[in-house]
C-alpha positions in Angstrom: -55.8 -119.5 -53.0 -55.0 -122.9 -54.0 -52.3 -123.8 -51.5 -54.1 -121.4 -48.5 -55.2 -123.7 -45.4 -57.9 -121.3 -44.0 -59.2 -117.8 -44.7 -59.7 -114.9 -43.4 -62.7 -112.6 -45.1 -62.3 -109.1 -43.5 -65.0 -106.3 -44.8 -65.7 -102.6 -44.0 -68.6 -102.2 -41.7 -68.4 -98.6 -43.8 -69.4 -100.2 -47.3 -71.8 -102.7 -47.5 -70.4 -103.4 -51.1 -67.5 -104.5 -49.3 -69.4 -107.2 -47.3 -71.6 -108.3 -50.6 -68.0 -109.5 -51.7 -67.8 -111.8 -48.8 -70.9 -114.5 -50.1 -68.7 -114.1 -53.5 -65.4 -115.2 -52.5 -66.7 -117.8 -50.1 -68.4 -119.5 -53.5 -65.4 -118.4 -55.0 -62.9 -120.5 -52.2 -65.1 -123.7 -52.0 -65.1 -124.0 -55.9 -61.5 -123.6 -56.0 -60.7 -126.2 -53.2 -63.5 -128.1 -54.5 -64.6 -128.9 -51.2 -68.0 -128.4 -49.5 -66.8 -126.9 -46.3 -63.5 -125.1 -45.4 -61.9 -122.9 -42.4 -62.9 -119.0 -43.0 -63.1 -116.6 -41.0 -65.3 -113.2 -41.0 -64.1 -110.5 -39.8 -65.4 -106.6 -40.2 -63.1 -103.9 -40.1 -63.4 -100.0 -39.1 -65.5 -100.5 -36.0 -64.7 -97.9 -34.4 -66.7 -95.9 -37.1 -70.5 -96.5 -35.8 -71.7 -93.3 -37.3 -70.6 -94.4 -40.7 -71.9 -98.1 -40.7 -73.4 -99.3 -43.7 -74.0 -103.1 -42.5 -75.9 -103.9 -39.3 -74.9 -106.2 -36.8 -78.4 -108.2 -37.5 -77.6 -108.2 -41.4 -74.5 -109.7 -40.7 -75.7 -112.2 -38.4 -77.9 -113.0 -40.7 -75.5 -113.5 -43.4 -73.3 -115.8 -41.0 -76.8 -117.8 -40.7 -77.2 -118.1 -44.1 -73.5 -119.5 -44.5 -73.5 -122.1 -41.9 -77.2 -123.3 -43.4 -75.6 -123.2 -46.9 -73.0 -125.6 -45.7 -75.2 -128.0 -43.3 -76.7 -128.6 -46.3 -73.8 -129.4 -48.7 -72.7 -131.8 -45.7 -76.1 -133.4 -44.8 
């Protein structure tokens, strides 16, 4: 984690647990790099499985939101 230069946070669209993990490591990378901001990517996997989705599109819109607010502030 230490020497990465971006990240790339990929969840199941299947298990919400899995996306509940994302806010976690993105804490979890920004302490580690002690930095305020850094390049990460979200990505959710098993699309293809709509009749099995645990996380909405709007929740994780929402989510990305909340991200991006979390580190306007940091910066501001």
């Amino acid at each position: 984690m230490r020497s990465g230069e971006g990240f790339l946070l990929v969840f199941a669209v299947t298990d919400h647990s899995s996306f509940d993990e994302i806010l976690k490591f993105h804490r979890q990378i920004l302490r580690v790099k002690d930095r305020d901001e850094f390049p990460m990517l979200m990505v959710g996997n098993k699309a293809d499985l709509d009749h099995q989705r645990s996380v909405s599109f709007i929740y994780y819109i929402y989510i990305y939101i909340y991200i991006y607010i979390y580190i306007n502030k940091l910066t501001a």
